[in-house]
C-alpha positions in Angstrom: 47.3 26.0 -9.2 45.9 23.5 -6.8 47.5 20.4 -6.0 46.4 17.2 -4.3 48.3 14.1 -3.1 47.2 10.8 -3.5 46.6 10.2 -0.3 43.8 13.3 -0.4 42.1 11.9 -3.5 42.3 8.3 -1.7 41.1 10.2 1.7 37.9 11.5 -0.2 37.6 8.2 -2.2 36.9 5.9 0.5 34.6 8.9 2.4 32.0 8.4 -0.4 32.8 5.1 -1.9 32.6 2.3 0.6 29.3 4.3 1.9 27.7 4.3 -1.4 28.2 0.7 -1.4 26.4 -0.2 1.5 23.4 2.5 0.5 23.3 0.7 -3.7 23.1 -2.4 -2.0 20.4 -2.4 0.4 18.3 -0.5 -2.4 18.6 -3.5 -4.8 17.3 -5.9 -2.1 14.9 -3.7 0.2 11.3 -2.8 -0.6 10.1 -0.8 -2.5 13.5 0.6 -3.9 13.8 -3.0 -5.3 10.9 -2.7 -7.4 11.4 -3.4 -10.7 9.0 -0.9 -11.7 11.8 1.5 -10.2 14.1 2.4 -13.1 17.6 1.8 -12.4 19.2 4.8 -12.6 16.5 6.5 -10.6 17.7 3.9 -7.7 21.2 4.7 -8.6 20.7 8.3 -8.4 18.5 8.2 -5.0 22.1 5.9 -4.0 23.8 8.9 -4.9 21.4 11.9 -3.5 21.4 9.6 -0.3 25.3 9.2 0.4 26.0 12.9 -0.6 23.5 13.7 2.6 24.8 11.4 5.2 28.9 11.4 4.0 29.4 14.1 6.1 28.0 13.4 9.4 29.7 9.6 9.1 32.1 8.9 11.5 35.8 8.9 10.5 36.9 6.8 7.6 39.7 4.5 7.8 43.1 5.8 6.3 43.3 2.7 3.2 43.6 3.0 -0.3 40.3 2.0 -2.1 42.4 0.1 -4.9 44.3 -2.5 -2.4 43.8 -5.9 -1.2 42.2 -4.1 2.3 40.3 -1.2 0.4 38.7 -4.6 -1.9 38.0 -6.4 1.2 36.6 -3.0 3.2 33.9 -2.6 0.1 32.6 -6.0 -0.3 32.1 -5.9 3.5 30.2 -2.9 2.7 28.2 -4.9 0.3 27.5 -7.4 2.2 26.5 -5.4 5.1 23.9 -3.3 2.5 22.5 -6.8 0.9 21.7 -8.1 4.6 20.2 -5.0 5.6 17.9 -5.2 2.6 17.6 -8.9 2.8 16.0 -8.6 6.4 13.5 -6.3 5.5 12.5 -8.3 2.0 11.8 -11.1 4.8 8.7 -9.2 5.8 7.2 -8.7 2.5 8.2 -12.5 1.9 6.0 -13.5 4.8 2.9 -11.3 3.5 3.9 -13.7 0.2 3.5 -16.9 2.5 0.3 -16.1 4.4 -1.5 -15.4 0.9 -0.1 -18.9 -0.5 -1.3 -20.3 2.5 -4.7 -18.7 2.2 -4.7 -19.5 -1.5 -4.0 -23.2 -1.1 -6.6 -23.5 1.6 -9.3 -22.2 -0.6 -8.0 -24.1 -3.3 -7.7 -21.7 -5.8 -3.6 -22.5 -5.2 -3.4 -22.8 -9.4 -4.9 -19.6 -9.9 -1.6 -17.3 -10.3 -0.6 -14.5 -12.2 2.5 -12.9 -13.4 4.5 -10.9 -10.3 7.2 -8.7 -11.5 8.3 -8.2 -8.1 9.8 -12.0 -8.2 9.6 -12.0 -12.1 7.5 -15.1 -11.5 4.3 -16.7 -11.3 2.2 -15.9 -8.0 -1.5 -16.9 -6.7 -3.4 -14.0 -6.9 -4.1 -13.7 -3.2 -0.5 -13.4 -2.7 -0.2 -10.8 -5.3 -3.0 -8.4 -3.6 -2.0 -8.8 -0.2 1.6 -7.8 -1.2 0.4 -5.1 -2.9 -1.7 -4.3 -0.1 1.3 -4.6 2.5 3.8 -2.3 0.2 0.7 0.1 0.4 0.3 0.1 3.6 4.2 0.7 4.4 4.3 3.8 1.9 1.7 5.3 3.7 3.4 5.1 6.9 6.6 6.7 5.1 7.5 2.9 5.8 10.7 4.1 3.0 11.7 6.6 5.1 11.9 4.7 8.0 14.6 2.2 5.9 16.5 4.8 4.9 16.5 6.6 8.7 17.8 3.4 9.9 20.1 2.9 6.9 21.9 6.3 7.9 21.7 5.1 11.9 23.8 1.7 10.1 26.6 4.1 9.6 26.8 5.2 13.8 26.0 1.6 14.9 28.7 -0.3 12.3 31.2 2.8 11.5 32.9 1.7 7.9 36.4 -0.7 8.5 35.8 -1.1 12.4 32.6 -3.5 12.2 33.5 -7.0 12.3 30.5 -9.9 10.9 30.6 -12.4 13.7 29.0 -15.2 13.1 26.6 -14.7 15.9 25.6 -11.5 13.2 24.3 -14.2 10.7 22.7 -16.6 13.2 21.1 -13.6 14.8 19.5 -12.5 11.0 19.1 -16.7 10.6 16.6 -16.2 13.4 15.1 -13.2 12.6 13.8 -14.8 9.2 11.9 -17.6 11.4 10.5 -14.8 13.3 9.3 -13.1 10.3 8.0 -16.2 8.9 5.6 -17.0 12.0 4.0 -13.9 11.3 3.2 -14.4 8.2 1.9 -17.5 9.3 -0.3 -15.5 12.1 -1.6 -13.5 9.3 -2.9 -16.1 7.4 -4.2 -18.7 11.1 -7.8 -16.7 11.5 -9.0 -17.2 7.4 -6.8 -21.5 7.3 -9.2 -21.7 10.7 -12.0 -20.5 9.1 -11.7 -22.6 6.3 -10.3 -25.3 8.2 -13.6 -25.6 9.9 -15.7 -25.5 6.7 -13.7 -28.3 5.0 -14.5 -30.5 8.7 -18.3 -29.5 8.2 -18.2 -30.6 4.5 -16.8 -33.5 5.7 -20.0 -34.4 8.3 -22.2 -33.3 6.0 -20.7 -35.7 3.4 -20.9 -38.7 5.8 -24.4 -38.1 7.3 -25.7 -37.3 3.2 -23.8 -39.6 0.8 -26.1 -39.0 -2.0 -24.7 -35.2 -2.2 -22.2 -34.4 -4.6 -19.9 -32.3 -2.4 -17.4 -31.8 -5.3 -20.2 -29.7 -7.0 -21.0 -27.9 -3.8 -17.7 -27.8 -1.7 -15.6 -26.1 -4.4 -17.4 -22.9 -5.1 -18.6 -23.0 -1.1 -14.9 -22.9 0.1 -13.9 -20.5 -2.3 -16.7 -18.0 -1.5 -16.2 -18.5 2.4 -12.7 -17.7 1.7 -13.3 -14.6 0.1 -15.8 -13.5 2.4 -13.6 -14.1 5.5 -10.6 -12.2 3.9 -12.9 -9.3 3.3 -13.9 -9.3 6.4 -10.6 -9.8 7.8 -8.7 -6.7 5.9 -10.1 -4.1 8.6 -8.1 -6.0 11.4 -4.6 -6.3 9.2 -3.2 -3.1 9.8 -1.8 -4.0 13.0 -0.5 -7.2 12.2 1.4 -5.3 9.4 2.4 -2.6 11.8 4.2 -5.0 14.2 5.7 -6.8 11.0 7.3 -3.5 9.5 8.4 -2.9 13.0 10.3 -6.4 13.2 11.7 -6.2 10.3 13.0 -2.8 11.0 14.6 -4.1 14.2 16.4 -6.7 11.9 17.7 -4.4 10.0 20.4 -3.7 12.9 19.7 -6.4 15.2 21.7 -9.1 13.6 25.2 -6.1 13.1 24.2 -4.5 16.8 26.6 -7.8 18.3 29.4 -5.9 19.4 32.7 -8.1 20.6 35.6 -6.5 22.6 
């Protein structure tokens, strides 16, 4: 008959446990697992497939019991650690989001929006097709593979109950946001140029020929520029998007790889 001692069943507790918390967690925050076309237990069951692969090349767990005040502590550090990971690489998708508002609004077709399950909200519709462009874009790169390589490279870089969250760690993902952010901005500057530029010669036109009605004329001419300049501007996106997935990959770690004696 075979035997075990609580402190084996604890032992192999915490060796799957606390990592399957960090793994569920950055899967309901990181693109695409946190699509909500994704069923849940298909995400809970990739969480599971995923920490049955790496639990045995992780460094050595910490001797706890998973039901005590530490063990508590020790998983909703774990959490934490999985949410920020997925938060930083949500930041890139977010700022994808913010160049097609910013596009939208300068075309001024800003009201048009449509239903985004992503957010389970309303968004313009140039917001909607460039994100949906982007999350193409990093699937065919194996852009999800990539998350979870550097999700199982987490485990090396902040070994479970040894990594402490400075608070240089949330400055440093503070940062990393507005970094993500002024790409998104870049990705929009050629077409709000573009269109900046076409509102200014609207704007001569108007004073040196009063008699035109430029609200018949300006709307559907800025809207069609617009269109026209992010058609012709998709061919040069995909390294913008490139060095934006690759960002926000480096912020997955960059913000835990502070290390204090």
């Amino acid at each position: 008959m075979i035997s075990l001692s609580s402190a084996e069943i604890n032992a192999w507790v915490v060796a799957f446990f606390f990592p399957l918390a960090r793994v569920l967690a950055l899967m309901a925050t990181a693109p695409p697992f946190n699509n909500p076309a994704l069923p849940v237990r298909v995400r809970l069951l990739t969480g599971l497939a995923l920490t049955l692969g790496v639990a045995p090349a992780l460094p050595p767990m910490p001797v706890v019991d998973p039901g005590s005040g530490v063990g508590l502590l020790l998983l909703a550090q774990q959490m934490l650690i999985g949410f920020a990971m997925g938060f930083a690489m949500r930041l890139v998708f977010s700022a994808v989001d913010m160049a097609g508002s910013l596009i939208s609004l300068q075309m001024g077709i800003g009201f048009a929006s449509s239903y985004d399950p992503q957010t389970a909200g309303q968004t313009v519709v140039v917001s909607e097709f460039l994100g949906l462009l982007a999350l193409l874009v990093f699937m065919a790169i194996n852009g999800h593979l990539m998350v979870i390589a550097t999700l199982s490279h987490s485990f090396s870089l902040m070994p479970v109950g040894t990594t402490r969250l400075w608070p240089d760690t949330w400055w440093q993902l503070a940062a990393g946001g507005g970094v993500i952010f002024s790409y998104g901005l870049l990705l929009a500057l050629p077409i709000v140029v573009a269109l900046l530029i076409t509102n200014l010669a609207l704007a001569i036109l108007g004073r040196a020929a009063p008699q035109l009605n430029l609200m018949a004329i300006g709307f559907p001419l800025t809207i069609a520029l617009g269109f026209a300049a992010l058609m012709f501007g998709l061919a040069h996106l995909a390294q913008p998007m490139l060095a934006l997935f690759e960002q926000g990959l480096q912020s997955m770690l960059g913000p835990f790889a502070v290390q204090r004696p």
